[in-house]
C-alpha distance (Angstrom), angle and dihedral (degrees) to the residues before:
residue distance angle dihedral
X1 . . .
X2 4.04 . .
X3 3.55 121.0 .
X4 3.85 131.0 165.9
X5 3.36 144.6 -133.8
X6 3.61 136.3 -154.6
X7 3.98 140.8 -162.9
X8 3.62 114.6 -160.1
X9 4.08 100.3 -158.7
X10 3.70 125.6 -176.5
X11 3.99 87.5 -113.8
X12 4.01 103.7 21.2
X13 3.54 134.8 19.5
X14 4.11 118.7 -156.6
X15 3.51 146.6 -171.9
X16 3.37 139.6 -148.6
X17 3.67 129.5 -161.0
X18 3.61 115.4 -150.2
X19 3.81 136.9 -179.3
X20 4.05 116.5 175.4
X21 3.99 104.1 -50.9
X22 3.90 90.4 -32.7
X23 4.03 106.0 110.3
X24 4.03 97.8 -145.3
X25 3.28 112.3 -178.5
X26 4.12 143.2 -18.7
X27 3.73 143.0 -154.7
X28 3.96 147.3 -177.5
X29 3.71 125.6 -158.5
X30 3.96 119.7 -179.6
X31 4.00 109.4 -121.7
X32 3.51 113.5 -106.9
X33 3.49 124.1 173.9
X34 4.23 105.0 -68.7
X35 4.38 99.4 54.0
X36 3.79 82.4 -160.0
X37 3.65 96.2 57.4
X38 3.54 96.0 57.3
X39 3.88 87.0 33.8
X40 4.00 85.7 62.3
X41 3.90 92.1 43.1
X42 3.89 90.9 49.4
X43 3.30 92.6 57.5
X44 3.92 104.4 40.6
X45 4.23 79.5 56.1
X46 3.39 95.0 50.4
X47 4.13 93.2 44.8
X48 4.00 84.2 49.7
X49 4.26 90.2 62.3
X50 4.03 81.6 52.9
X51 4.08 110.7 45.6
X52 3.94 86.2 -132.9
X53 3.63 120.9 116.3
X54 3.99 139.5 -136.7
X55 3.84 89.7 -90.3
X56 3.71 94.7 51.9
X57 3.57 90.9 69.9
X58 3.52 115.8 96.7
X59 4.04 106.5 -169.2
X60 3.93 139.6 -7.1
X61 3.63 142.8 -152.5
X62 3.64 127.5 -160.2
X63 3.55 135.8 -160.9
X64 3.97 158.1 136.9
X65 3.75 131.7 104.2
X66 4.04 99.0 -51.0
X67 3.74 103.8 87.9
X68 4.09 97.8 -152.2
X69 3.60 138.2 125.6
X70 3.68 126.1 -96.7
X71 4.00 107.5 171.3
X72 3.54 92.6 103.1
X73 4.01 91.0 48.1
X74 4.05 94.4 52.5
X75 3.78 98.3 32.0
X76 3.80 92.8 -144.9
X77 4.29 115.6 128.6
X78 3.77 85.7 -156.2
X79 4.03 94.4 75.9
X80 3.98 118.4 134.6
X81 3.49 127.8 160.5
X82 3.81 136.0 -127.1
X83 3.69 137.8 -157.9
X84 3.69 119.9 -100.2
X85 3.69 98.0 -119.3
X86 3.76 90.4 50.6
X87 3.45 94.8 49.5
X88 3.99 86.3 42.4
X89 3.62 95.1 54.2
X90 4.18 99.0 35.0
X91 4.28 82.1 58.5
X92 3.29 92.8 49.6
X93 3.65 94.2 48.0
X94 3.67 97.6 49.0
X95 3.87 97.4 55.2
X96 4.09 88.9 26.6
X97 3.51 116.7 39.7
X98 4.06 93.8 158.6
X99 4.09 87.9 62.0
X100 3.36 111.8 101.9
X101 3.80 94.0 167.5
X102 4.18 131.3 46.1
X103 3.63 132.5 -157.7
X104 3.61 105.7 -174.7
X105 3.97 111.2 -176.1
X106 3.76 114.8 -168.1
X107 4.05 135.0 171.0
X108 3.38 95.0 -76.7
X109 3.67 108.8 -12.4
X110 3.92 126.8 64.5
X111 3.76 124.6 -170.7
X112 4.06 126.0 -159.7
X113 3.76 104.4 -167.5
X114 4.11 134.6 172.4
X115 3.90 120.9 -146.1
X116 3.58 129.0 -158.1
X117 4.44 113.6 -129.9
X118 4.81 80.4 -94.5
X119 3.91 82.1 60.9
X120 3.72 91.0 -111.4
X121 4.28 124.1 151.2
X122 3.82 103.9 -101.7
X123 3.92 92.4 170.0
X124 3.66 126.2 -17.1
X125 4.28 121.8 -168.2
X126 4.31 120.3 -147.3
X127 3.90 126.1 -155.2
X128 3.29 115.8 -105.9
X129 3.41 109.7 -118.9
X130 4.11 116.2 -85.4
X131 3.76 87.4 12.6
X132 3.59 117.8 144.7
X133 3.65 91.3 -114.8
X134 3.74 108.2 98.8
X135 4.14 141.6 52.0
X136 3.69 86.1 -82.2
X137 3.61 92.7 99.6
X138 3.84 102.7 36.7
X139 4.19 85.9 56.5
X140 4.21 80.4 53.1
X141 3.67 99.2 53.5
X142 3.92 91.5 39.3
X143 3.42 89.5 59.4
X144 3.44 91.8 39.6
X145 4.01 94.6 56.2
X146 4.00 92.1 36.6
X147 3.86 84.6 -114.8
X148 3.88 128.9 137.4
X149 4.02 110.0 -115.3
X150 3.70 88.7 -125.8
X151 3.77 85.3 64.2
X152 3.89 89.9 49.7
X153 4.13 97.4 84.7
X154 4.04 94.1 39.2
X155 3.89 92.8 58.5
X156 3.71 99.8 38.4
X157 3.88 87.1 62.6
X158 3.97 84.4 68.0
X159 3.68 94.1 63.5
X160 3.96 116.5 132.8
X161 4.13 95.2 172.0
X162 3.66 108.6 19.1
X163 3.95 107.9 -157.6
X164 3.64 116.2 -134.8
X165 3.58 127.1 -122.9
X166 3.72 109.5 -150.9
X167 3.97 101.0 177.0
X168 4.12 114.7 100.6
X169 3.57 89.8 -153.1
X170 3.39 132.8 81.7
X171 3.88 102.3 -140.3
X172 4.13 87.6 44.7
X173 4.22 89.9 46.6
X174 3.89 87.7 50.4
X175 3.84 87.9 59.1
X176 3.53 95.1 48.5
X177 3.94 96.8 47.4
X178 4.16 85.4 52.2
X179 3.42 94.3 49.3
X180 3.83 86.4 52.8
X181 4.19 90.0 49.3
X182 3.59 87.6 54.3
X183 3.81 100.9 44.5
X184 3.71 115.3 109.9
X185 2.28 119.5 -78.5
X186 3.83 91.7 9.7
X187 3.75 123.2 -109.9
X188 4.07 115.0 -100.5
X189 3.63 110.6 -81.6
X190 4.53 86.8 -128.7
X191 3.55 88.0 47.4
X192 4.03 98.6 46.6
X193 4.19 83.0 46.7
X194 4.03 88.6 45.2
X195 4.00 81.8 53.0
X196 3.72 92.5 50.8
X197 3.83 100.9 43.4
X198 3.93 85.3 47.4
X199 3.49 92.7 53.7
X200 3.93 95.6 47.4
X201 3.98 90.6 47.2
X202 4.16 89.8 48.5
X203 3.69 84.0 56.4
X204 4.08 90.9 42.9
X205 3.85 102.2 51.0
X206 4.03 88.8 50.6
X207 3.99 90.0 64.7
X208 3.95 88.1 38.2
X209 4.20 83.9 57.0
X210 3.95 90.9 47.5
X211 3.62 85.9 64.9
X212 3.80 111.2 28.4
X213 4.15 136.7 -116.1
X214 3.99 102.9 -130.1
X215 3.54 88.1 167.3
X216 3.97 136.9 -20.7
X217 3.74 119.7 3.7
X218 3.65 117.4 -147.7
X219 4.19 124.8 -156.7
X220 3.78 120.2 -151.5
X221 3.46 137.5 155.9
X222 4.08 131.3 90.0
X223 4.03 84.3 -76.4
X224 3.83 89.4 64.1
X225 3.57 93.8 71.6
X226 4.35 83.9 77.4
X227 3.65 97.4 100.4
X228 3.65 81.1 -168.3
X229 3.93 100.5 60.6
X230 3.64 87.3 35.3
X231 4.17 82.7 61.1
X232 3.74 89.9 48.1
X233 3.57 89.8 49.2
X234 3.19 95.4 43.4
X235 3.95 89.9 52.1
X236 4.12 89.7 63.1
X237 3.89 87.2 50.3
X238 3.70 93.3 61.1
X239 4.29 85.1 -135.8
X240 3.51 145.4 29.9
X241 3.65 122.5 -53.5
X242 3.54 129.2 -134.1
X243 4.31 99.8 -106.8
X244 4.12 112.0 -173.4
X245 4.32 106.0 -131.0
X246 4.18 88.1 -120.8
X247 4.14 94.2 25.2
X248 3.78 84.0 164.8
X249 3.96 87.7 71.0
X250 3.83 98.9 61.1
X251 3.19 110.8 88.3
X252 3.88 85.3 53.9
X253 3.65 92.8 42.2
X254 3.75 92.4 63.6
X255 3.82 94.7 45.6
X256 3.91 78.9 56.7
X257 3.15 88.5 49.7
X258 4.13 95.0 58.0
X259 3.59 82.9 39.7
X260 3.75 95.6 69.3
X261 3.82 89.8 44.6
X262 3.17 85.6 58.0
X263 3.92 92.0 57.5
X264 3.91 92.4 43.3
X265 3.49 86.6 54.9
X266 3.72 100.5 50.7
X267 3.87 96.7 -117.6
X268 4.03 90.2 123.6
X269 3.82 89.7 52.5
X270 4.46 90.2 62.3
């Protein structure tokens, strides 16, 4: 039986179309101003990779950091909603069962969380708010460069002389990284990005202490697409960490995930 589930983020909201452990289909919608518009939209492009339709699916979960309602959008009566650190951790599990710690990097949200060997939150670690441990500053520089963020991870990989950012904060690190566009002559465009994903990752492996690495670490989260802060990451870890094809889809993977519980459990059927 299909179900869906769907993570409303600040920036993009995403569905994922699941049915038992078969992965069916997947889509992204930018947020605009209505979460359940897109919500609705994400999901009729995500049913479109599958040749199912609205009525074929038999429960939904939603979640993410946008706290709105998405009944009407889905058109499914068995609708709950999760947690984002459940859902985090439950997508993580599914595709990951080795991880028993995930650092899910979002927007403007990041996540550090610890999972028992059932998949279940043990301890889980927020950003503090304007901390330079999110997306928040990689959409600053981009803009600041005139350079798409997709680009961002690419070109930092080029760095010969990474400049350091030294400020905690993301209004104070935005300073610093202008000052360094305007030196002159200018810093390197790579090594001013190195400098930025270094910074982000500093701030990154001190919530991934808070709650422990027993074993692998896996990254997720629209951010982890930046091979480049995945590197610096990486560089903490002291190895490679375990990095999902589509890490972007977790989050809405696991609310899947609860979704199809759901199902088994005959919740969709009351």
């Amino acid at each position: 039986m299909a179900v869906v589930g769907i993570d409303l983020g600040s920036q993009s909201t995403k569905a994922v179309i699941l049915d038992g452990d078969k992965i069916l289909g997947g889509a992204s919608m930018q947020t605009g101003e209505s979460a359940e518009t897109e919500a609705r939209m994400a999901v009729q492009e995500a049913l479109k990779q599958t040749g199912l339709k609205r009525e074929d699916l038999k429960a939904a979960v939603a979640t993410g950091t946008l706290a709105v309602p998405v009944t009407a959008a889905v058109n499914i009566a068995a609708l709950k909603t999760r947690s984002p650190a459940s859902c985090i951790a439950t997508g993580a599990f599914f595709r990951f069962p080795q991880a028993r710690t995930v650092l899910y990097v979002g927007a403007d949200s990041s996540m550090a969380i610890r999972m028992s060997a059932e998949g279940q939150v043990e301890e889980s670690v927020k950003n503090e708010r304007c901390a330079v441990s999110s997306g928040a500053l990689l959409d600053i520089v981009a803009r600041m460069l005139e350079i798409s963020v997709e680009e961002l991870g690419e070109l930092s990989l080029q760095a010969t002389a990474p400049e350091k950012v030294s400020s905690r904060c993301v209004v104070f690190a935005e300073g610093e990284i202008l000052s360094f566009i305007h030196k002159n002559p200018p810093v390197p465009v790579a090594d001013v990005l190195a400098g930025a994903n270094q910074c982000i990752a500093d701030g990154l492996w001190g919530m991934v202490q808070k709650v422990g690495v027993p074993s692998e670490l896996l990254i997720c989260g629209g951010v982890a697409r930046n091979a480049g802060l995945v590197k610096a990451i990486e560089a903490h870890l002291g190895k490679p960490a375990l990095l999902p094809a589509k890490p972007e889809y977790v989050r809405a993977l696991g609310a899947a995930v609860f979704a199809r519980q759901m199902e088994r459990e005959g919740v969709a059927s009351c």
